[in-house]
matplotlib code that plots the C-alpha trace (Angstrom):
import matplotlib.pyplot as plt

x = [62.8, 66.2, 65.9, 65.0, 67.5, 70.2, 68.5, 67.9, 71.7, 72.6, 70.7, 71.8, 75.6, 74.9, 72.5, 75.3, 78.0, 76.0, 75.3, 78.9, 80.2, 77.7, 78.9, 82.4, 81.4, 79.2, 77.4, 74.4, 75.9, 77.2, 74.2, 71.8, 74.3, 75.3, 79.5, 80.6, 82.5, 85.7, 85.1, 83.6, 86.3, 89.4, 87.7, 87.8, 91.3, 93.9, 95.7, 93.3, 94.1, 97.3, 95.8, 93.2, 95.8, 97.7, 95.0, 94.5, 97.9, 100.1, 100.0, 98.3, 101.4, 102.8, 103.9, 103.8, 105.3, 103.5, 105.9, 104.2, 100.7, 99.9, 97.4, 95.5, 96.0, 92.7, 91.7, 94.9, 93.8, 97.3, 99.7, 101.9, 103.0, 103.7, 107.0, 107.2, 108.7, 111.3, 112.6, 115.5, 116.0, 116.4, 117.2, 119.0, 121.5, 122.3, 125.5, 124.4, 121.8, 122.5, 122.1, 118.5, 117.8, 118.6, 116.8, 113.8, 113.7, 114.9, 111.3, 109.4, 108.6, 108.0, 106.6, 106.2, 103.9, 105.1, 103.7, 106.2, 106.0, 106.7, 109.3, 111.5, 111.7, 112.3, 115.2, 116.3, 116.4, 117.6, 119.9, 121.4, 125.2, 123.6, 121.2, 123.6, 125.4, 122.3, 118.9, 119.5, 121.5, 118.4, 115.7, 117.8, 118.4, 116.6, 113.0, 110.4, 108.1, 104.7, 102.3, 102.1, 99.1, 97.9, 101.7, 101.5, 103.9, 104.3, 107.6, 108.4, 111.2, 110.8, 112.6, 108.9, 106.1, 103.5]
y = [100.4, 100.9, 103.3, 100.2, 97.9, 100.3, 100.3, 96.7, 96.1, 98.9, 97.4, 93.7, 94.3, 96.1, 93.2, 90.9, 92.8, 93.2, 89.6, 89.1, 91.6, 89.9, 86.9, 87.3, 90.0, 87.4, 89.6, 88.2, 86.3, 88.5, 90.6, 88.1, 87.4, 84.6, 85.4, 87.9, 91.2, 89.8, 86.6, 88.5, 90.8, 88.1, 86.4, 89.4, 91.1, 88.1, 91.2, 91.5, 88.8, 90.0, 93.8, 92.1, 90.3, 94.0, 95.2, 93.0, 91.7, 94.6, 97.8, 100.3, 102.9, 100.5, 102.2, 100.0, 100.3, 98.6, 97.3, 96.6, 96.8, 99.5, 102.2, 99.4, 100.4, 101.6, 98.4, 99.1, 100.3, 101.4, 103.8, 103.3, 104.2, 103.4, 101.7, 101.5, 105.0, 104.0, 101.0, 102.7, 105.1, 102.0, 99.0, 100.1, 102.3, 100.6, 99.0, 96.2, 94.9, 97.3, 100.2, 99.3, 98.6, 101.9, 103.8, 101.7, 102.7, 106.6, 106.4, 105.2, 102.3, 99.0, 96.4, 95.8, 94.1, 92.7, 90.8, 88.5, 88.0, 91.2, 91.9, 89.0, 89.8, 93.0, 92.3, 89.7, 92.3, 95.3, 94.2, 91.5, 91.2, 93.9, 90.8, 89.1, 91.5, 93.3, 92.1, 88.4, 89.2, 91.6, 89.0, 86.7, 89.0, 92.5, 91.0, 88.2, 87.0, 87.3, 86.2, 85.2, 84.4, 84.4, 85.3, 88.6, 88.7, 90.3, 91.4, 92.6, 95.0, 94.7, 92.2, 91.0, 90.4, 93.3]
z = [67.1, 67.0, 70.1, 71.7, 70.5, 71.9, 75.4, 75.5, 75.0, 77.3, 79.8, 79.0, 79.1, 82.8, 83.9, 82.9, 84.4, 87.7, 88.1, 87.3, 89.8, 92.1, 92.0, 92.5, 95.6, 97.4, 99.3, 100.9, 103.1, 104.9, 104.3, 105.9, 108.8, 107.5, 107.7, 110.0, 108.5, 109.6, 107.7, 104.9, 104.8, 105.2, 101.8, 99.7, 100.8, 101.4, 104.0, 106.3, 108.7, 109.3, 109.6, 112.1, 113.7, 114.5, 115.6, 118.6, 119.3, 118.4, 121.3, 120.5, 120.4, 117.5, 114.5, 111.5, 108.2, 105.1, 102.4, 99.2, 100.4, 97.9, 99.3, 101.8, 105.3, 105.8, 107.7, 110.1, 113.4, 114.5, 113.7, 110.0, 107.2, 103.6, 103.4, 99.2, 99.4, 102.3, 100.8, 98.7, 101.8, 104.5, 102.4, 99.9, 101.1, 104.3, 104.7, 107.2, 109.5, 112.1, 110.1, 108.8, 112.4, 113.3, 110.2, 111.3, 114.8, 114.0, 112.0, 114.8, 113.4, 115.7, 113.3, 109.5, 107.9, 104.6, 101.2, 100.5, 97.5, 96.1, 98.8, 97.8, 94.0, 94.9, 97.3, 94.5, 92.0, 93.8, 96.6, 95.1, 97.1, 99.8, 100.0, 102.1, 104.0, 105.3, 105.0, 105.7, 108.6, 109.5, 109.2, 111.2, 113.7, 114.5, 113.7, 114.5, 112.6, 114.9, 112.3, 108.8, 106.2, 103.0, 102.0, 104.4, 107.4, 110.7, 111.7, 115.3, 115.2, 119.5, 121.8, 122.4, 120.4, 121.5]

ax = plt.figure().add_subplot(projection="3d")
ax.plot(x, y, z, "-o")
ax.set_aspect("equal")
plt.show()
């Protein structure tokens, strides 16, 4: 009896975490065909309108860095890299606009893609003075922003907006 007790919980705290977990994944809509994987997908990771977004409007020899994205590129169809680790290396220790332009480029890399967010407190609590010497004056000036959603932007770092 008590054998039983223990599998009936068992099985009761997984049934309720299943329905739980299958609630907030929502799957049979998109299942049944219902949603499409895009629009499935752009419900479930607030990034991946901007990651669709590069991947039809950005060229295909793009380069883009990911700044505070954690480990979530896998959805980006073009080239890019991690940008957590390069934020000291570009931001930090650059005197001015110009120079983060430059680092930018020397890397290869054409476009960022960006969760505000986490960017801004981290420019608030890292740059501080550098704040307004260099990265405004970068914003303003070396970069457009090509798309922005759900708090994640596109930056060009090109004259154009491929």
């Amino acid at each position: 009896a008590l054998l039983m007790v223990a599998l009936a919980s068992a099985l009761a705290y997984n049934g309720r975490y299943l329905i739980t977990q299958f609630k907030e994944v929502e799957p049979l809509g998109y299942l049944t065909g219902e949603i499409s994987r895009d629009e499935y997908l752009e419900r479930h990771r607030p990034e991946y309108a901007a990651m669709r977004f590069i991947n039809h409007h950005v060229s295909q020899n793009a380069k883009v860095m990911l700044i505070f994205l954690g480990s979530r590129g896998y959805y980006c169809d073009r080239d890019y890299v991690y940008g957590d680790e390069a934020l000291d290396r570009v931001f930090l220790s650059s005197r001015n606009a110009e120079e983060i332009d430059s680092k930018l480029k020397s890397m290869g890399i054409t476009h960022l893609l960006v969760y505000e967010p986490l960017f801004s407190r981290w420019a608030k609590d890292n740059l501080k003075q550098r704040a307004e010497n260099s990265l405004k004056p970068f914003l303003l000036n070396y970069v457009k922003i090509i798309y922005s959603k759900n708090r994640f932007s596109v930056l060009s770092l090109e004259n154009d907006s491929s």
